[in-house]
N, C-alpha and C positions, 0 to 999 in steps of 0.2 A: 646531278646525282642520279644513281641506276635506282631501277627501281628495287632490287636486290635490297640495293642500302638505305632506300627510304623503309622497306619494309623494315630492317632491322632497328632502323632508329624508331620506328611508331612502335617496333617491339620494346625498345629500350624505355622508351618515354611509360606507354599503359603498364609497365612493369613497376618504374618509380610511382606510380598513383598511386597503383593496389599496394604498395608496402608502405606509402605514406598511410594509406586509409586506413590498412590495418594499424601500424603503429597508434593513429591518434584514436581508433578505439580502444586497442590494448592501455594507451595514457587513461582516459575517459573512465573505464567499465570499473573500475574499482570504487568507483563513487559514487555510482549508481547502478548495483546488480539488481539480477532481472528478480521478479518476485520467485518467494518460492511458492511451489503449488501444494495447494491442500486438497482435500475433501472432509467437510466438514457436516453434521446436520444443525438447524436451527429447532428453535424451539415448536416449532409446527410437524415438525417429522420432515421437510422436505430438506434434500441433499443439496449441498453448493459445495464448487469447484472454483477454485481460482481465475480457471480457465472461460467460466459464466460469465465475465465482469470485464474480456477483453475488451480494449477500444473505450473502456469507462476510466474516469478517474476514482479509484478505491482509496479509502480510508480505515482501513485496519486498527481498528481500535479497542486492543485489550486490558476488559475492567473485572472488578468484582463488587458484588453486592454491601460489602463490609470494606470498603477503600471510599471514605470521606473525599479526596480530590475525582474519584470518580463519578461519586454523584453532584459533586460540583460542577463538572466538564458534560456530561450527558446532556442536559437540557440544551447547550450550544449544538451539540449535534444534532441532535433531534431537529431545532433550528437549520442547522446548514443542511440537512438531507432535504428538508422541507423549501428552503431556498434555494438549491441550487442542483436537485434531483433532475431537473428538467433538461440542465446542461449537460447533464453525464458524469453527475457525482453519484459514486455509491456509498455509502458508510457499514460496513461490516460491523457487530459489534459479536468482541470472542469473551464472553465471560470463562471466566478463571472459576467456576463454582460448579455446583447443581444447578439442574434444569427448575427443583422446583421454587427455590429462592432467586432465580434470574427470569424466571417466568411472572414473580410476581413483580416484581423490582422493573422490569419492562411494560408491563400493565401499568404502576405507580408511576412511570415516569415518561409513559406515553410515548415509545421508543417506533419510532416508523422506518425500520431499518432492519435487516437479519438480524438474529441473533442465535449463535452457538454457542450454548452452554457445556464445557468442554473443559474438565479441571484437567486433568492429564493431555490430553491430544492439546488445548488451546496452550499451558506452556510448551509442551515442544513445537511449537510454533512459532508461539512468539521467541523464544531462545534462538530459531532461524532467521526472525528478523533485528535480532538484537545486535547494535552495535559494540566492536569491540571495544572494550573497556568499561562498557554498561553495567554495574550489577545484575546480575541473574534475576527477573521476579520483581523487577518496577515494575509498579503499578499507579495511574493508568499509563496505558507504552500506546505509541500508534507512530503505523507507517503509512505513510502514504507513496499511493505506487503511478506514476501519471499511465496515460491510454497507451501508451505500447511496455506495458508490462514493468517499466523500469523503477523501481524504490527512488522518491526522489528528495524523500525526509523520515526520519527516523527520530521521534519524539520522547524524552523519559520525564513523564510526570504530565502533570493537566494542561492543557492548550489555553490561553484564551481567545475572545474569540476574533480579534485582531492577526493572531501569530496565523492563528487556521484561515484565517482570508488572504495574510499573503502568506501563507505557502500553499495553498489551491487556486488562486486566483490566475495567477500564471498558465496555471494547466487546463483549467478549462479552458481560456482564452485560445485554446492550439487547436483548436475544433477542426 
């Protein structure tokens, strides 16, 4: 074989990869899009970005003061931040209210975790992470997005704390 035509067949061959690879992302990325990015403040005055949290496993978790399975679900987080912060779990929490009823409602329930209190900016947020066919405005909603940015669960209604260990457990694990 010339070398002419080895070169075109090495051209031929790294040609079928790169349309394979593309393809089986193009299959793939529908099921798990990249997070969307915000800028949010918490209840301290300091600013967070999406983009703070790369390389972390985030947990996106939109509640309210006045939603009964939210304050059921919070104590487990509070938990898993406190468990599993070490490995590179974040817990975001986006309250749906005012700052000064989520201000105390995190005091009351010992929240070690951001919180933005954000009635208008936190749903349109969560509406970006909301799965089609979701009703608009479940509450509590959480996504979780693994360490390179990708949504890799999309939850409507309260976790327990079984479902939240295997769906983070995985992801920590890819350290």
């Amino acid at each position: 074989m010339t070398r002419s035509a080895r070169l075109a067949l090495g051209l031929v061959v790294l040609a079928l990869v790169a349309i394979t690879l593309v393809a089986a992302y193009r299959w793939a990325a529908p099921d798990m899009p990249y997070r969307a990015d915000f800028t949010l403040t918490d209840l301290n005055g300091v600013e967070h970005r999406s983009a703070d949290y790369d390389g972390q496993v985030v947990v996106l978790n939109f509640w309210a003061t006045w939603c009964a399975p939210c304050r059921k679900e919070i104590p487990m987080l509070v938990d898993a931040q406190k468990r599993w912060g070490g490995q590179g779990l974040q817990i975001i929490g986006v309250a749906i209210d005012d700052a000064e009823p989520s201000a105390a409602f995190a005091t009351r329930y010992g929240i070690n975790y951001p919180v933005m209190a954000a009635p208008t900016e936190g749903a349109r947020l969560q509406d970006r992470y909301t799965r089609e066919g979701t009703p608009a405005g479940v509450l509590p909603y959480t996504a979780i997005i693994d360490r390179d940015g990708r949504v890799s669960a999309r939850i409507a209604g309260a976790l327990s704390h079984d479902q939240f260990e295997d769906l983070i457990g995985p992801l920590l694990d890819t350290q």
